[in-house]
Steps between C-alpha positions, in 0.01 A plus 500: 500500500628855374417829646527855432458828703693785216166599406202311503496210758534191275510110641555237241495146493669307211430823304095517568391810744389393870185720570464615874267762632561863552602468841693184504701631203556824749652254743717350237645824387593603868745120448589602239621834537677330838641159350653255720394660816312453814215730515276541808096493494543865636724581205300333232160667646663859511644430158171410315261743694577856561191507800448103574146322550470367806486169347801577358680221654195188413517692130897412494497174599238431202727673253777293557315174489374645140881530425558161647188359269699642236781301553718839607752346789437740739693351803418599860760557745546616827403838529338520127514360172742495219538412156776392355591572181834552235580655187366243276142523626472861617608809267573764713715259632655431157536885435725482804703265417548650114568834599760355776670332199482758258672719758739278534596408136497866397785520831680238317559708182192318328218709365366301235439204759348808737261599268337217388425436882404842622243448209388158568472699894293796425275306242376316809314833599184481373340815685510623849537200716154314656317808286159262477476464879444704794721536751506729855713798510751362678613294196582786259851518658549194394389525102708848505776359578433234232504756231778665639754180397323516166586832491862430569479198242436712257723760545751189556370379150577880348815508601561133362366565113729837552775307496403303250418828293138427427431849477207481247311235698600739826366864385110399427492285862668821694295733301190307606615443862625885529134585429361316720724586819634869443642539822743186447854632478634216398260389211606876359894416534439189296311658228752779466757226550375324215412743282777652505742186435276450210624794340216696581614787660253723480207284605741462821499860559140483447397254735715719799301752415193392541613287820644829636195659383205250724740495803502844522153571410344206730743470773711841496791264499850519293580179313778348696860469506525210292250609211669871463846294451354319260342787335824696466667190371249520202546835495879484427422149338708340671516095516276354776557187643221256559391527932684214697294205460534430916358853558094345499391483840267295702239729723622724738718307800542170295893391566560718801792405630601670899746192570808594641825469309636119455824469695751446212746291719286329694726196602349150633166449589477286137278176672279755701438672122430186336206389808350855508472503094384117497260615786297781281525232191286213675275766644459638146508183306221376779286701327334637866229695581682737694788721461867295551643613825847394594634675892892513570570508827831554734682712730522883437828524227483158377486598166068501451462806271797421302379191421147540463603832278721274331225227419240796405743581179599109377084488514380837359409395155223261661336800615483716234227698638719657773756438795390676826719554755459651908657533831288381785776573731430211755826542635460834675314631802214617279393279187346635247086516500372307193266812462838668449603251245184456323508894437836469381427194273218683335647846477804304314198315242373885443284556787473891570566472832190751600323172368651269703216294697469575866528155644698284484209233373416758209890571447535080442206474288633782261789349512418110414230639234803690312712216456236242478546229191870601434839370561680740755762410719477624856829534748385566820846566709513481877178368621373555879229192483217381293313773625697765320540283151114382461367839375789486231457149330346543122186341519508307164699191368798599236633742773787407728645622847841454647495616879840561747438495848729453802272177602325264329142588417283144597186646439518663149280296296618310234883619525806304425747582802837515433773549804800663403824430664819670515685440217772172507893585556560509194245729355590749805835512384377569112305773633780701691723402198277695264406805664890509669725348210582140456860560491519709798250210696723224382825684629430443817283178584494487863445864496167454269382243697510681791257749361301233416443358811476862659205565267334201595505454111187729511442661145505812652778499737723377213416811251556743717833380621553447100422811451721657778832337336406599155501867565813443703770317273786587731314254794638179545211273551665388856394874582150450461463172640700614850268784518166294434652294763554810749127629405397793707724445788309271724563213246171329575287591172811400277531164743147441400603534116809255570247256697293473166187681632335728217472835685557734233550800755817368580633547120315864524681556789834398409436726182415799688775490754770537136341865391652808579303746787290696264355185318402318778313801641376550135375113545389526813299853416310300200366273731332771651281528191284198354485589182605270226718758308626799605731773345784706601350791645298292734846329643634877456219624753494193748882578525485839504713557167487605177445252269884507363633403826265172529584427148836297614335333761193382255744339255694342788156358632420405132844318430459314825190369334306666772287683307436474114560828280225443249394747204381823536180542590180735314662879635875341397627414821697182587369320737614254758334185625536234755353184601259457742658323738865701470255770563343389815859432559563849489245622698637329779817630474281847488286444860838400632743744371283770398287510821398811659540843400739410217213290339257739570690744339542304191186427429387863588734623195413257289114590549547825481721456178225326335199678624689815312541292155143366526342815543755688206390160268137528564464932473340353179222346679207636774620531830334255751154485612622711858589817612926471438642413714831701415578738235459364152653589187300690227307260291658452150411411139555114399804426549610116355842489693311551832260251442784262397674554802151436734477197316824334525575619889101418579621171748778694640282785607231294663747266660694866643169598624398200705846434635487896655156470612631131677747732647274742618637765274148636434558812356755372206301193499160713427655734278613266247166305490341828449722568201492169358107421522361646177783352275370165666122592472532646108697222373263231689687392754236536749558185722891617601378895569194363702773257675793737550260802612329244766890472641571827529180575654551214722800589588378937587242332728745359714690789507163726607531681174133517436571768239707319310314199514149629383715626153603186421220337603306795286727399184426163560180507462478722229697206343223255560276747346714543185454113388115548564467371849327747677231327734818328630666843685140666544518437892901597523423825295196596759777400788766702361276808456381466865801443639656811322181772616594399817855556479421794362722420179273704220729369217533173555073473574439701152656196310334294758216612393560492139569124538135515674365576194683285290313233650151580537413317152113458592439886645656707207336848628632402843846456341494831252398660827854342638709560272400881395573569898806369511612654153403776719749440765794421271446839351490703828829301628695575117506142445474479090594117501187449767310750272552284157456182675129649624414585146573200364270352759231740430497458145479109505179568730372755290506277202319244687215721566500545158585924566765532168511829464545516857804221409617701277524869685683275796787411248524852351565615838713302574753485158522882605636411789789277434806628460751347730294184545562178292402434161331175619211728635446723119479093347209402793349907483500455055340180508265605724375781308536286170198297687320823597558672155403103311181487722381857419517411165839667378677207427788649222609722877484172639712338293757759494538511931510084447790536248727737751451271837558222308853639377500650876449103622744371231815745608425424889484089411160547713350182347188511674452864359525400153288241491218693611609788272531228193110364617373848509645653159370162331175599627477761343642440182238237494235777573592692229487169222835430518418128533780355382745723671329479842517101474871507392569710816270291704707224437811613624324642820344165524836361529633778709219376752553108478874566536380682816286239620246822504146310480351828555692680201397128288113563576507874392684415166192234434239827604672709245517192250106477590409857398683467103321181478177710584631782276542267245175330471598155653302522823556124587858549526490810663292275783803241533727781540299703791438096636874443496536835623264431837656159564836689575362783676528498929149567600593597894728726323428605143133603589461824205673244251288212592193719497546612153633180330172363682279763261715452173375143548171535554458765227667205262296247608136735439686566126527132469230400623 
């Protein structure tokens, strides 16, 4: 039996049609789209109805025992049902598996072989795929990304027959496919490409023309960089070569690699290899139900990242679809929250991290759903317990884990535990020989083995002590091995090494006790700081130096192999890393050595050092949501290089601010959190500003600084409100405001009471009331930040009372009335009176305020600002007939808010989509759209959008009706 899901679903059995009812073929297609893997009843009912029956369940059961009837070998399984299908019998299978090969024959240097495949590939397609059925919403991600990798295919395929120089068969196809997708870049390069290569220049020119010509005119967007250089190559007619043939791409994140570096002379360890390769091969060949999972396990140092990094690489072309690659940090005092990890997983997959889930559940089901059905490769290094690891663990077959954790982990399902050992003599000695010099080891045998049995052979132990006599070529290896024997004095931790135990603070130790005065302060100062990364002026300030002076101490700490010089970071700056466990080493050394007023006074400089950058970085951005707590600097226009600089130093800022506020250093500690909480909140990292501003406040609250701790606590809330969570900080907002009338603190209660406001969704006079008084206050006390931030407030209530002109004499005021403020607030004022001006019925003045806080948003990377801007001026493009335009630009907003994870954003793109359907005549899709468009709505918290998608559908249903 044969089946087919690239356009019409099609069974077949020895070549006659199998007929199956409307439903049961619905079923089918939801397989098929999903070969070869378990699906759930839950998943199957949400696939095949967009609002299920509540016999939705009963009505399943009966289509699969229609599919059954049929003959279809739909299997059941635990937890589902499956069916199983390959290449012969299923062709989007088959188109797979083509375009795979054509790929890789046109890699080889054949293109003839290439093209006959890519077209025995894309004439699979035989219309959109499972066109003849209907399917829920919720399958449409699915079917795009479908025609995406036919997309890809066929620009594959273009390439190909360009190579070939089939440029007469070429220009009537591109010319065809041009027309039908104008915005396509690439489908424009080719057709130049091609034309021109035919020796028809001017037809090239031509076609840039009119490319230029619709991407201006629709989307008030240059062609890019690589159509203008092919332009002036025609231009000068110049030879053009054919694009690289590898250049095709798979949708967005396929291949993503984040796996360390391989260790190039990684000695030994050949037999462990071998088992941990033969380990993922039975689980694959097993042909499981569940992603392969293989844990290595041993002693901190033994060599578990190395060789689990080193096994990700010999393995990598089994996963194709991406290697993946975190620190859990077990090993320290703090491991990491798989919350944490989840965020990071899914910002590194294209996640805006403003659309990060809030829980952790949420965060895992994004997560699992993203890299459901493909082959990715997931390195989870340093594991606490199965606790940590569960929420990580792909949830579909083809996928494969390998975990390192200090102890075994008994209770992971279905893993293959592996326990790695030191390494034998002999492989001990290969290591110190390659990192040291295998002449220099073998000059002095008893010398080498010394070190050997100092190290406890612990991977580790031995690298750094290789290290340490590479950089000094004068040392006699005797040297080394009499002072790992000494250790720090006391003898007892190097005793310990010499016994055989693995305590890898003994070789830190023995390390440490070999640098010179200013680099073991240096070392001792960075444990000071948890960060994973830091640069020199953050050593600079902890010491109390410029940053030339620590410069010789960093490079000693580096060539000691205590720290790891890696590339310069976003704003340019090297930076310096360490391991987790040298760095908890360090912090030690820091409580210790550094205890007291000396500490104190290093991490007082180093705040204050960085609570100066932060707020110089961020004079781009708003100030916080708080009267400021110290003089600012004047707010600036965009500025890239600050933004950079935010972004690269953002750990090392947070990680300064909880480690003063731990310290009791409230004043450096709040100061910097002030500073650095709106680059946090604008670029979506809302979870770290909400956690670092709960520290600080924490920590001013202990200290009796009530002052301080209602303006972080003020900020923090304001957070919460930023990523639409109001109702949560209603009741702290109402606390905060009493708690500041009685102090007596007028500031601090007028953006108490703004917050107020913010939150009372269901009582909008109550809140316009609110807001206009403390807009009041803020311009009695000459605060202009407090002022803007009351407007804005004002003119979101105002348009949900439906007052635009109102709307839009709010924004007028205040655009007059923003000099020396940031630019962020004329993109959120211009959008705003876009809406007012597109709701009055001016929509060309609408479009124009649209088109400058979009380029506003754009120059201040304030994603969350342009895609609202993007949704709005696609609105009204659409009002004024621009159909085609406004979808073009609704589909790259669309993506904007998927990439987000913006279900809010999502629904108001399928309300705009609703409206041109209307405007066009087709009132049944305009239904689906304002349907699709209510499903994703909130209705506790999207109560004007809910209400009006509600009367869009009932006016299409009385039209259809």
């Amino acid at each position: 039996m044969d089946f087919a899901i690239l356009g019409p679903v099609q069974v077949t059995d020895a070549r006659r049609p199998v007929r199956l009812a409307a439903k049961a073929r619905a079923v089918l297609g939801v397989f098929l789209l999903h070969p070869n893997t378990v699906l759930t009843r839950d998943r199957l009912i949400t696939s095949v109805w967009d609002d299920p029956p509540r016999s939705a369940l009963p009505n399943l059961q009966t289509y699969l025992t229609a599919l059954r009837r049929a003959e279809i070998e739909v299997e059941t399984v635990p937890h589902g049902y499956r069916l199983c299908l390959g290449p012969d019998r299923l062709d989007v299978l088959a188109f797979e598996e083509a375009v795979r090969e054509a790929r890789l024959e046109a890699a080889r240097g054949e293109p003839a072989t290439a093209n006959r495949l890519f077209a025995r590939a894309l004439a699979l397609w035989r219309g959109r795929p499972a066109e003849d059925v209907t399917l829920a919403a919720t399958m449409q991600a699915r079917i795009a990304e479908l025609e995406e990798r036919r997309e890809s295919a066929r620009l594959g395929w273009i390439d190909v027959r360009l190579r070939l120089g089939l440029y007469d068969e070429l220009v009537g196809e591109l010319t065809a496919l041009v027309e039908a997708a104008p915005f396509n870049e690439r489908l424009w390069h080719r057709l130049m490409l091609t034309l021109h290569r035919a020796g028809r220049r001017a037809e090239a020119l031509e076609a840039y023309r009119r490319a230029r010509a619709v991407l201006v005119a629709e989307l008030a967007l240059e062609p890019g960089q690589e159509l203008r250089e092919l332009h002036a190559a025609v231009l000068d007619d110049a030879p053009v070569p054919a694009p690289e043939l590898e250049t095709v791409r798979e949708p967005a994140w396929t291949g993503i690699c984040l796996l360390p570096a391989d260790i190039a002379d990684l000695a030994g360890r050949e037999r462990e290899t071998r088992d941990l390769v033969a380990a993922l091969e039975v689980s694959d060949a097993a042909g499981g139900r569940a992603p392969a999972i293989v844990t290595v396990s041993g002693p901190p140092g033994v060599g578990k990242t190395t060789l689990a990094v080193h096994v990700a690489h010999l393995v990598r072309e089994r996963y194709p679809d991406g290697q993946l690659f975190v620190r859990l940090h077990g090993a320290s005092a703090s491991p990491r929250d798989p919350s944490d990890l989840l965020a990071e997983l899914l910002r590194a997959l294209g996640v805006d991290s403003a659309g990060v889930p809030a829980s952790t559940e949420e965060r895992a089901a994004t997560y699992r759903a993203m890299i459901a059905d493909r082959a990715v490769l997931v390195l989870l290094d340093d594991a606490a317990g199965e606790a940590q690891v569960q929420p990580l663990i792909p949830g579909t077959p083809g996928s494969a884990v390998i975990l390192t954790s200090r102890g075994p982990l008994p209770t992971l399902p279905g893993a293959v535990t592996y326990a790695l050992d030191v390494p034998t003599p002999a492989e001990a000695r290969a290591l110190l020989a390659g990192v040291a010099g295998a002449d220099r080891v073998a000059s002095d045998p008893a010398a080498a083995e010394a070190i050997l049995d100092a190290c406890g052979r612990l991977p580790l132990a031995l690298r750094i002590a290789g290290a340490r006599l590479a950089t000094r070529p004068a040392w006699p290896l005797a040297e080394l091995a009499r002072r790992l024997g000494q250790g720090s004095g006391q003898g007892s931790a190097l005793n310990e090494l010499r016994a055989g135990h693995l305590d890898v603070r003994a070789t830190f130790e023995a390390s440490y006790a070999t640098l010179s005065p200013p680099a073991r302060r240096a070392f001792r100062l960075l444990g000071s700081v948890p960060a994973d990364g830091v640069a020199a002026w953050t050593v600079a300030a902890l010491a109390g130096a410029s940053a030339y002076d620590v410069d010789g101490s960093l490079e000693e700490l580096a060539v000691a192999g205590l720290i790891t010089a890696g590339a310069a970071d976003a704003a340019a700056q090297p930076r310096y890393r360490m391991h987790d466990l040298l760095r908890g080493f360090a912090g030690e050394l820091f409580r210790d050595e550094e205890s007291g007023e000396r500490g104190t006074a290093a991490l007082r400089r180093v705040a204050a050092e960085a609570r100066a950058r932060a707020a110089g970085a961020a004079a781009e951005l708003p100030l916080a949501f708080a009267p400021p707590l110290m003089d600012m600097p004047p707010r600036t226009p965009p500025c890239p290089e600050g933004g950079a600089w935010l972004a690269a130093e953002r750990g090392v800022l947070v990680a300064v601010a909880e480690a003063a506020a731990h310290a009791g250093l409230v004043r450096e500690a709040a100061g910097l959190a002030y500073a650095l909480a709106p680059f946090l909140v604008v670029r979506g990292f809302h979870d770290e500003a909400v956690r670092v501003l709960g520290t600080v406040a924490g920590a001013a609250a202990t200290a009796g600084d009530t002052g301080t701790e209602t303006r972080l606590r003020l900020v923090s809330a304001d957070a919460e409100v930023d990523r639409r969570r109001a109702g949560t900080v209603a009741d702290e907002f109402r606390h905060l405001l009493g708690r500041c009338s009685r102090a007596g603190d007028r500031h601090a209660a007028a953006y108490a009471l703004l917050g107020v406001a913010a939150t009372l969704e269901h009582d909008l006079g109550s809140a316009l009331t609110a807001a206009t008084l403390a807009a009041e206050r803020f311009h009695a006390l000459g605060d202009g930040h407090g002022l803007l931030s009351a407007w804005t407030e004002i003119a979101g209530i105002q348009f949900y009372l439906g007052r635009h002109d109102a709307v839009g004499a709010t924004c007028r005021r205040a655009l007059a009335h923003l000099d020396g403020h940031s630019a962020l607030h004329r993109a959120r004022f211009l959008r705003a009176l876009g809406i007012a001006c597109y709701e009055t019925g001016r929509v060309e003045e609408a479009i124009g305020h649209y088109r400058t806080s979009l380029d506003l948003c754009r120059e201040l990377r304030w994603e969350t600002g342009e895609r609202l801007s993007l949704h709005r001026l696609a609105q009204a493009e659409a009002a004024l007939g621009r159909h085609d335009t406004a979808i073009g630009m609704l589909a790259r907003c669309a993506q904007l808010f998927v990439n987000a994870g913006d279900t809010r954003g999502q629904a108001l793109i399928s309300y705009t989509l609703g409206e041109i359907s209307r405007w066009r005549g087709d009132e049944r899709v305009a239904l689906a759209h304002f349907t699709a468009c209510l499903d994703r709505l909130d209705p506790l918290n999207e109560h004007l959008w809910s209400a009006r998608t509600r009367d869009q559908i009932a006016r299409s249903r009385a039209v259809l009706r």
